[in-house]
C-alpha positions as CSV (number, residue, x, y, z in Angstrom):
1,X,3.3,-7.2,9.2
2,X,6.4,-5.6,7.5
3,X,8.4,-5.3,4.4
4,X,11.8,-4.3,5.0
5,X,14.3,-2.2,2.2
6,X,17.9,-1.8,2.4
7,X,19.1,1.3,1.6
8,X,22.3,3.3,1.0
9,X,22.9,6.1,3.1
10,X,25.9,8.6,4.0
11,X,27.0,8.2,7.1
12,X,27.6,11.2,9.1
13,X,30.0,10.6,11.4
14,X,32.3,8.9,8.9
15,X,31.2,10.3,5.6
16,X,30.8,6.3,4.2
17,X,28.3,4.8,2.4
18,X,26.5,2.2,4.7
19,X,23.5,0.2,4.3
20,X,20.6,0.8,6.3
21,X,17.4,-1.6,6.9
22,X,14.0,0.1,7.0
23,X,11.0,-1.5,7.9
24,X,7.6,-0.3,6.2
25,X,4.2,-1.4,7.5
26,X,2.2,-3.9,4.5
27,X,-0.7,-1.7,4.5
28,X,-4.4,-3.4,6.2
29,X,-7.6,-4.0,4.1
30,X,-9.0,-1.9,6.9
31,X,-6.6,1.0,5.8
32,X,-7.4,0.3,1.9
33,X,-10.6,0.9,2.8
34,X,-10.7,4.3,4.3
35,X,-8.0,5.0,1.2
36,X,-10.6,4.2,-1.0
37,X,-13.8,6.0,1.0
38,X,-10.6,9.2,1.3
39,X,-10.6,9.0,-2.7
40,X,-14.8,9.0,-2.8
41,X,-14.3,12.1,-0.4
42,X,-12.0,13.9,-2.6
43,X,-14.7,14.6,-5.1
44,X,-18.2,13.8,-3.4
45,X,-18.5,14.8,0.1
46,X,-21.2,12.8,2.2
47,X,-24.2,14.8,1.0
48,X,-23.2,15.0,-3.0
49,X,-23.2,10.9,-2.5
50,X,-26.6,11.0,-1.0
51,X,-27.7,13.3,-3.7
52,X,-26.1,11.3,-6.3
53,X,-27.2,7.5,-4.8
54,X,-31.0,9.2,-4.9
55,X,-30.6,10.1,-8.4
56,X,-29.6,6.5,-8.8
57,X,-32.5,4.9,-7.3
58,X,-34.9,7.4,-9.0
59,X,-33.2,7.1,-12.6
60,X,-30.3,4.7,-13.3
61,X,-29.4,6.8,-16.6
62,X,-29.1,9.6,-15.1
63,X,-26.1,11.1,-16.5
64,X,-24.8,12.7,-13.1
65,X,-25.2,9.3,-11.5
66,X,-23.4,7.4,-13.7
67,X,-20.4,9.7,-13.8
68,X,-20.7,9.3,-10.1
69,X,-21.1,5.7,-10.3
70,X,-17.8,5.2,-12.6
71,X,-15.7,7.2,-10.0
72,X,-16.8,4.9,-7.1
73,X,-16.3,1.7,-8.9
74,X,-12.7,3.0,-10.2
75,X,-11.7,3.9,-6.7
76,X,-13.2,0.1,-6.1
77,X,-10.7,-1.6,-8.4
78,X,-8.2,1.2,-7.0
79,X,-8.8,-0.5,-3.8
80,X,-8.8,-4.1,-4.7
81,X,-5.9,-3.9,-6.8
82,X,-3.9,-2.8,-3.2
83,X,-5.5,-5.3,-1.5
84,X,-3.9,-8.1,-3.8
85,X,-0.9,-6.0,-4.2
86,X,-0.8,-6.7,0.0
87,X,-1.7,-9.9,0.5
88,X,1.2,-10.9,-1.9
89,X,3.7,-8.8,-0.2
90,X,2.2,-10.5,3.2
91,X,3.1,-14.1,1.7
92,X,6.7,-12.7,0.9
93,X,7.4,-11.4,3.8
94,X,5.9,-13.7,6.2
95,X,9.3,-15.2,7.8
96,X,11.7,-12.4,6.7
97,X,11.6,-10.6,9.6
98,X,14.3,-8.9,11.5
99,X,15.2,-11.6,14.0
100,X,15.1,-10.6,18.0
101,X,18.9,-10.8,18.7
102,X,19.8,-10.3,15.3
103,X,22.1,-7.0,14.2
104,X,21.0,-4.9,11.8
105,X,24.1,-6.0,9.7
106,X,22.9,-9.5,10.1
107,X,19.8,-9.1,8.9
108,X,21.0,-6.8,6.0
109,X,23.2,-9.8,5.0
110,X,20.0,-12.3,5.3
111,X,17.7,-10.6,3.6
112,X,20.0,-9.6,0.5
113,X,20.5,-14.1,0.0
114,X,16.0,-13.8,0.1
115,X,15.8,-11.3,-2.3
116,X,18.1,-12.9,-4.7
117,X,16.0,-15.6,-4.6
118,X,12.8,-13.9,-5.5
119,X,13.4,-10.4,-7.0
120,X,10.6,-8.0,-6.5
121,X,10.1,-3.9,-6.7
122,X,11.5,-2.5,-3.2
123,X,11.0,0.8,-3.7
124,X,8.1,2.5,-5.3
């Protein structure tokens, strides 16, 4: 599913201002997921996880593993925060797609009357 964002750019030929759709893929739990195994990776590598998930099962207070512990359960929340994040922007945009015989300067028009309706953050 998309999102779409209208956007002012300069046009080159004419040197206006025009609007411009974009469409922006809502991201996948599938892909959340890998973002949030990416942000693991980024301090433990595979065998610093073993290491650290032994040290778990051997001592739970151990001071390493709990650091390590707290990282993986922040990149957790990191990842269900996007998750909810998506499945709202899924509901939103669930019928405001770009329409198969519809211009661009159509759909521009249409989706300007849907997000008056509901405001929300378009760009990030």
């Amino acid at each position: 599913m998309r999102k779409y964002t209208i956007k002012e750019q300069l046009d080159s030929e004419t040197g206006e201002q025009k609007e411009t759709l974009f469409a922006e893929d809502i991201l996948e739990d599938n892909t959340i997921n890998k973002k949030v195994v990416a942000k693991i990776r980024e301090r433990y590598g595979e065998n610093e996880e073993i290491k650290m998930l032994r040290l778990g099962i051997l001592d739970g207070l151990n001071k390493d593993f709990q650091a390590y512990n707290e990282y993986v359960e922040e990149c957790q929340t990191w990842g269900n925060e996007k998750k909810a994040e998506a499945i709202q922007e899924r509901i939103f945009w669930k019928d405001k797609y770009r329409r198969r015989n519809e211009s661009e300067k159509d759909s521009i028009s249409r989706l300007k009357l849907v997000l008056t309706d509901k405001p929300i953050a378009l760009e990030k």
